[in-house]
C-alpha positions as CSV (number, residue, x, y, z in Angstrom):
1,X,90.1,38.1,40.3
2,X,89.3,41.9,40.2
3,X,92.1,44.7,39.3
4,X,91.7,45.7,43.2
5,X,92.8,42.4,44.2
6,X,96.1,42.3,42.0
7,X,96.7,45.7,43.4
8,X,96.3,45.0,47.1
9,X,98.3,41.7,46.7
10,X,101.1,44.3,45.4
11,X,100.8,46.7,48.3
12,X,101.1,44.4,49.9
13,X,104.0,42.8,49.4
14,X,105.8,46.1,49.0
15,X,104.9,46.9,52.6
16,X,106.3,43.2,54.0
17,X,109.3,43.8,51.6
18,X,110.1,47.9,52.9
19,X,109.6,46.8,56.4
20,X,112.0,44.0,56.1
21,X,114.2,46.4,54.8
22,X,113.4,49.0,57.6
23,X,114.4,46.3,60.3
24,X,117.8,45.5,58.9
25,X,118.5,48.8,58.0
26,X,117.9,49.8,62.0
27,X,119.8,46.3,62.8
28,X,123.0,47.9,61.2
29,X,122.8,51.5,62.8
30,X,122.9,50.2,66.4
31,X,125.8,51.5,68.3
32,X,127.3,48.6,69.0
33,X,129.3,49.4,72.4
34,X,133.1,49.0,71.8
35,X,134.6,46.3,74.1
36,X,138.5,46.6,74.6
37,X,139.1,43.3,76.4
38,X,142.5,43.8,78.8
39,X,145.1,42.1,77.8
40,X,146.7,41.9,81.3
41,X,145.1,43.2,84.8
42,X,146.9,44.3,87.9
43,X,145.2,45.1,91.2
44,X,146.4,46.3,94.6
45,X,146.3,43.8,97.2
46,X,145.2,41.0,94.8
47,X,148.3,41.0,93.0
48,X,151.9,39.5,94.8
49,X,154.0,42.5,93.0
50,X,154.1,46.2,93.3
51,X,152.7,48.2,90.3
52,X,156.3,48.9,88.4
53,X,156.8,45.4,88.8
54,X,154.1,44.2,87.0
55,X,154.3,47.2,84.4
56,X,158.1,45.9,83.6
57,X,156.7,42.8,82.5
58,X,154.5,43.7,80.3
59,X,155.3,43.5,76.5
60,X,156.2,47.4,75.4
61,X,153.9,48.0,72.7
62,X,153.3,51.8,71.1
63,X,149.7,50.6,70.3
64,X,148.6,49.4,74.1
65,X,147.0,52.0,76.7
66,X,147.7,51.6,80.5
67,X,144.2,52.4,82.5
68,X,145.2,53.4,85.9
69,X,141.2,53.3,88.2
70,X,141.5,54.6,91.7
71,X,138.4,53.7,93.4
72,X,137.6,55.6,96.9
73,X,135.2,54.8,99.1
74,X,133.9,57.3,101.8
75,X,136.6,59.1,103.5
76,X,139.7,58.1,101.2
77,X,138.9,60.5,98.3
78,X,141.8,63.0,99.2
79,X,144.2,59.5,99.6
80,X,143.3,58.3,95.9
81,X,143.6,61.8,94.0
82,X,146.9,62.5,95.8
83,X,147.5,59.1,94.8
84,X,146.8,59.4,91.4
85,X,149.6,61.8,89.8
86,X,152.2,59.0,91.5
87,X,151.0,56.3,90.1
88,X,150.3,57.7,87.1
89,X,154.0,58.8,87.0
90,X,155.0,54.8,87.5
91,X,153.0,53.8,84.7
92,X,154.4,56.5,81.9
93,X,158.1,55.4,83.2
94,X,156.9,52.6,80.7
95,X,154.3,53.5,78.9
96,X,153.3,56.7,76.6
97,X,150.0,55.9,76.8
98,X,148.2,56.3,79.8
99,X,144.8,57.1,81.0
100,X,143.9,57.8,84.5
101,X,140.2,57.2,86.3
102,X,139.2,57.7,89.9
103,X,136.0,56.3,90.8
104,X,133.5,56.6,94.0
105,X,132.9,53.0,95.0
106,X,132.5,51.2,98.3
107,X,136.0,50.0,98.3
108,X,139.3,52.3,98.3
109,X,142.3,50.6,96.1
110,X,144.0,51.1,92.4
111,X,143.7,48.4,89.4
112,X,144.9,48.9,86.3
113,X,144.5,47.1,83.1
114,X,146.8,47.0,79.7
115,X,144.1,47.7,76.4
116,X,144.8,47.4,72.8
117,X,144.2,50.6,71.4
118,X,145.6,49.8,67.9
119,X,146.6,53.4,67.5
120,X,150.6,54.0,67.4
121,X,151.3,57.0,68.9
122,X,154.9,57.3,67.2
């Protein structure tokens, strides 16, 4: 065995052991994206109780995030903004924390959804 073979054996292995590295190293930079599973979910016409209802039985927590989504389908999308500011207003009766979304979609209604933000805002 040659000199040349000892050193290709070498460059070798330093290439399988950099790429290795490389792969793991790319691995660990994904963005993985951040799921914030609801701890409870409200929506209209699925749901046997009015919006304040359902937000006075939730646990008051300075940590958890109300999400209000106001979808609107064709025709409604003046309904659901106008919408929006009141039922925004029923949710902060309770809340501090609340963040508001209105959505094009096929279907016109409001959900909302109580998140763990882990933040305390006082």
């Amino acid at each position: 065995m040659g000199w040349q073979t000892v050193i290709a054996d070498l460059a070798l292995i330093l290439f399988l052991v950099t790429a290795g590295a490389a792969k793991q190293d790319a691995e660990l930079g994904k963005a993985k994206p951040v799921s914030n599973p609801a701890l409870s979910k409200w929506a209209e016409g699925d749901s046997e109780q009015p919006l304040g209802r359902w937000l006075a039985d939730q646990p008051a927590d300075p940590r958890t995030t109300v999400v209000m989504t106001g979808r609107y389908a064709e025709g409604d999308r003046a309904r659901i903004w106008n919408e929006a500011s009141r039922m925004e207003s029923v949710a902060k009766q309770r809340f501090e924390r609340v963040r508001t979304v209105v959505l094009p979609s096929g279907q016109t209604g409001w959900s909302a959804r109580l998140i763990y933000d882990g933040q305390a805002t006082r």
